[in-house]
ZAMARGU-4260 file (C-alpha; in steps of 0.2 Angstrom, whole numbers, plus 5000, padded with zeros to 4 digits):
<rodrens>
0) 5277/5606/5547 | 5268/5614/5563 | 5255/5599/5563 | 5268/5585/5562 | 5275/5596/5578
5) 5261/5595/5590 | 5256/5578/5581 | 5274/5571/5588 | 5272/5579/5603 | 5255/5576/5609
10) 5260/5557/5605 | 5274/5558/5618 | 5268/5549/5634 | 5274/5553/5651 | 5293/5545/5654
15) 5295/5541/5636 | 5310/5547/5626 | 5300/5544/5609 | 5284/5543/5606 | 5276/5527/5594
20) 5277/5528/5577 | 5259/5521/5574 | 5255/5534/5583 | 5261/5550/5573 | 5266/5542/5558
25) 5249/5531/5555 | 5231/5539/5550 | 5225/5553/5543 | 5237/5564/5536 | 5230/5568/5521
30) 5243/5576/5510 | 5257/5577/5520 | 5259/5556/5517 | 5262/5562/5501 | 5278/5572/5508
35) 5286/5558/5519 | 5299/5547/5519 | 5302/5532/5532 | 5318/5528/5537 | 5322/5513/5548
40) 5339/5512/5556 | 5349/5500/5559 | 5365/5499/5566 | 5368/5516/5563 | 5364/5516/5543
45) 5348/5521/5536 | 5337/5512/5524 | 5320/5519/5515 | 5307/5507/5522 | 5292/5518/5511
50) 5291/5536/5503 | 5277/5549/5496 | 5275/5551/5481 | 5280/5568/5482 | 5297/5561/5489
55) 5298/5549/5476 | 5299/5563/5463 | 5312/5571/5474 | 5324/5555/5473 | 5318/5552/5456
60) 5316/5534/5463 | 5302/5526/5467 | 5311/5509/5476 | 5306/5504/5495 | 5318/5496/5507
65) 5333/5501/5501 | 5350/5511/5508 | 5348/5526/5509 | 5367/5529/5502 | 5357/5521/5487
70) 5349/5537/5483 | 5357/5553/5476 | 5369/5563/5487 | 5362/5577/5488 | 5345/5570/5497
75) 5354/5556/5505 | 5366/5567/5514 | 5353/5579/5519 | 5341/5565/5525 | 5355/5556/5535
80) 5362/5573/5543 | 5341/5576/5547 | 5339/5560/5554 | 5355/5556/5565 | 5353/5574/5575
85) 5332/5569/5579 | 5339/5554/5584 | 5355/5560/5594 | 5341/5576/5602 | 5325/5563/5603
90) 5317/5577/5598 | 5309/5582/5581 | 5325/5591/5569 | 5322/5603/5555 | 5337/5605/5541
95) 5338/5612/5523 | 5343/5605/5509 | 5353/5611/5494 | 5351/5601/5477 | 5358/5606/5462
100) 5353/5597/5447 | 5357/5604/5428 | 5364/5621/5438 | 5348/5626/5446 | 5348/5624/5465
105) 5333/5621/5474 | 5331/5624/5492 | 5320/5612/5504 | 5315/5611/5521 | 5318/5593/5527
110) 5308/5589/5546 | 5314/5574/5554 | 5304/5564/5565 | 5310/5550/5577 | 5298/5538/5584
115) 5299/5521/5592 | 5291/5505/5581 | 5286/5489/5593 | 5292/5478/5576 | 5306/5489/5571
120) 5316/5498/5582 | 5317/5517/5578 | 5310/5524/5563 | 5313/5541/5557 | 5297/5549/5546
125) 5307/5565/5536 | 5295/5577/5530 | 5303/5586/5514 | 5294/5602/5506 | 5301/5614/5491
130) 5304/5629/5503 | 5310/5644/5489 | 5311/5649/5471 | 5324/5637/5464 | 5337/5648/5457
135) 5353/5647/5444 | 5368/5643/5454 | 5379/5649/5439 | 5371/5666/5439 | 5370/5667/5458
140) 5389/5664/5458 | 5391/5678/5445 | 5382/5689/5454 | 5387/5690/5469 | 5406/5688/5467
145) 5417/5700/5471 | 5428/5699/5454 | 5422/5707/5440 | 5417/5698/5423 | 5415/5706/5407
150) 5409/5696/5392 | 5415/5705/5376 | 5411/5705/5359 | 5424/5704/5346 | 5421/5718/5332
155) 5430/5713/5315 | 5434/5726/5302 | 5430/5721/5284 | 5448/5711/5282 | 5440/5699/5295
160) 5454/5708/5309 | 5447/5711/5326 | 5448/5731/5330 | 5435/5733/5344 | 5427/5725/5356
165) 5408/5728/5363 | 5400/5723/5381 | 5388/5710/5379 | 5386/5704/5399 | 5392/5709/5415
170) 5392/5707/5432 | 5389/5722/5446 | 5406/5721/5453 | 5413/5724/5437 | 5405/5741/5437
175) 5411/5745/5454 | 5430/5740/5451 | 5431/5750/5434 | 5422/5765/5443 | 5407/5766/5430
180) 5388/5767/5432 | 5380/5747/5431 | 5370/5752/5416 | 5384/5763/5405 | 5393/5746/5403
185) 5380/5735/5394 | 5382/5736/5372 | 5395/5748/5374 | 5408/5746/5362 | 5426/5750/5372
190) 5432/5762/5358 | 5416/5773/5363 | 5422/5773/5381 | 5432/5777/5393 | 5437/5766/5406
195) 5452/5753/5411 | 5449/5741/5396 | 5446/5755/5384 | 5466/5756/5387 | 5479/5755/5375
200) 5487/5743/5382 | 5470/5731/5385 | 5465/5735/5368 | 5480/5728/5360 | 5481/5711/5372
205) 5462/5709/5370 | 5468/5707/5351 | 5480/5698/5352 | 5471/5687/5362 | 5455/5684/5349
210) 5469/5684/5334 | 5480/5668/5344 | 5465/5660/5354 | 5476/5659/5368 | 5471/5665/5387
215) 5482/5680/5395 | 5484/5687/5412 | 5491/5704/5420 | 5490/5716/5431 | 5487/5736/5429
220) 5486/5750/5442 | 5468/5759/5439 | 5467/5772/5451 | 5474/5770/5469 | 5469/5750/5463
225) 5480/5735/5458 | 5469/5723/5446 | 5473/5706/5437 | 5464/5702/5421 | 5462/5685/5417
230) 5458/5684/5398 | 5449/5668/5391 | 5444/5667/5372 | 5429/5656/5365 | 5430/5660/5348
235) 5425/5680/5347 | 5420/5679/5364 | 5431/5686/5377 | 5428/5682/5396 | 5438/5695/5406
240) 5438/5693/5426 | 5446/5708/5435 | 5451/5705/5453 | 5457/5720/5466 | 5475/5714/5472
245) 5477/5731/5480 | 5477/5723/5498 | 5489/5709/5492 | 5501/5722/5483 | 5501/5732/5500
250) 5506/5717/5509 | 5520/5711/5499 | 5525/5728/5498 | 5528/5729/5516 | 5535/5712/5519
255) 5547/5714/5506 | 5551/5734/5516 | 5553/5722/5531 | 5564/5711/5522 | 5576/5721/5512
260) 5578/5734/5526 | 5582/5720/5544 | 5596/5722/5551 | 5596/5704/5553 | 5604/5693/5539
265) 5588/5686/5529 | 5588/5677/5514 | 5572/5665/5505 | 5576/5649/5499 | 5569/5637/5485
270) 5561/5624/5495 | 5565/5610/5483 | 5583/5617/5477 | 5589/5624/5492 | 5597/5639/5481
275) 5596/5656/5488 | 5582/5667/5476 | 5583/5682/5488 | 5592/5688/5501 | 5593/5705/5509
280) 5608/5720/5512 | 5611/5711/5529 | 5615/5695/5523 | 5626/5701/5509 | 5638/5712/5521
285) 5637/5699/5535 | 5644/5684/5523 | 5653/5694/5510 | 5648/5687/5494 | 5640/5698/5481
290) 5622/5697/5478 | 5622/5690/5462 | 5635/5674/5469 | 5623/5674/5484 | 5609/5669/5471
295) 5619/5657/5465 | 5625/5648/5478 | 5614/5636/5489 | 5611/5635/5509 | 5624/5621/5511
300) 5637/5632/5504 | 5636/5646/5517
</rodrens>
């Protein structure tokens, strides 16, 4: 990329905006032709006028002198948003692109550079190279969330009934919310242990859970924590996702002290009904109905 640089900019003459494209686009450039895509623009759209063969693996399309909305998103989007700010800056533009293709995401740096054609107008040549290490978006997502996921095991007894449950993937944060050490979780069976899901209570709607294939979800306090599990079943595996709703528990805790306690007549209404589903001490002295007709009653009726 630093050659196409100082090869756009030693092209720029003296009172030019642009320099030619003949210029900086035209001779020897040995294996970065490879790398290059030409777009021409007109009336604000872009069309692919020729590409490198390293570009044309990148599309996965070998075509000339089509729309570039022809191409895949991913590089069509990148290559537009590239292109429109060189031209918009008259000045070479550097972006990354993002493309995801079977869940692994692949990162590349994409150089745009506008130049002046005297048989075309403006022509844009993009310079696309691999920047990183392509990675596994799905495994980037479950490593870097900030709920816990625990993939577990079904252990069946020899009547076939599930009795016990064993660790068989994980994520970081799910260490850290049940307050255990990254590497005690992994093939640990939960009877052996001693955390939130080794619970009577998890235990029994873990099992219930395998033994009715259905999903479940609740909350438990762990600590000075509040967490949700989210059960889902797939056959004898159990996906459990534990978020922390202590901050959201805190909040609604104090909105509702705010609410129950004013001195001002409050109630909350359903939206689509109109009917009263809370109302506060205030309300009830100040209109004199009972709280339980209160809840009966809608807004028109007061």
């Amino acid at each position: 990329m630093p050659i196409l640089r100082r090869k756009w900019q030693a092209a720029l003459e003296p009172g030019e905006s642009l320099p030619r494209y003949e210029n900086v686009l035209l001779g020897s450039l040995g294996r970065l032709a490879d790398h290059l895509v030409l777009l021409r623009c007109d009336n604000g759209a872009f069309a692919v006028s020729r590409t490198g063969r390293y570009v044309q693996n990148w599309f996965g399309d070998a075509r000339w002198d089509i729309p570039l909305d022809a191409l895949r998103p991913d590089c069509a989007t990148a290559l537009t948003g590239a292109a429109s700010s060189a031209i918009a800056n008259n000045h070479p533009y550097l972006a990354t692109a993002h493309c995801v293709q079977a869940g692994m995401v692949r990162t590349y740096d994409v150089l745009a550079l506008p130049t002046l054609s005297r048989w075309a107008g403006t022509l844009v040549g993009v310079y696309v190279n691999e920047r990183a290490t392509e990675y596994n978006l799905i495994d980037a997502i479950f490593c870097k969330t900030d709920d816990g996921v625990i993939s577990l095991s079904t252990v069946r007894d020899p009547a076939g009934r599930p009795f016990d449950f064993q660790v068989v993937h994980h994520n970081q944060a799910a260490a850290r919310l049940l307050g255990v050490e990254e590497g005690s979780l992994l093939w640990q069976r939960l009877g052996n242990s001693d955390h939130l899901l080794c619970s009577e209570e998890v235990m029994e709607r873990l099992g219930a859970a395998v033994a009715n294939e259905f999903g479940d979800q609740f909350e438990l306090e762990y600590g000075d924590q509040s967490l949700r599990l989210r059960l889902s079943v797939f056959g004898d595996i159990v996906s459990v996702v534990i978020s922390d709703v202590t901050s959201f528990k805190r909040r609604d805790a104090s909105f509702r002290l705010l609410f129950d306690s004013n001195p001002m007549p409050m109630w909350a209404l359903d939206a689509e009904t109109m009917n009263f589903v809370r109302v506060n001490d205030a309300a009830v002295q100040h209109y004199g109905y009972a709280r339980e007709t209160f809840l009966r009653m809608k807004v028109q009726e007061i």
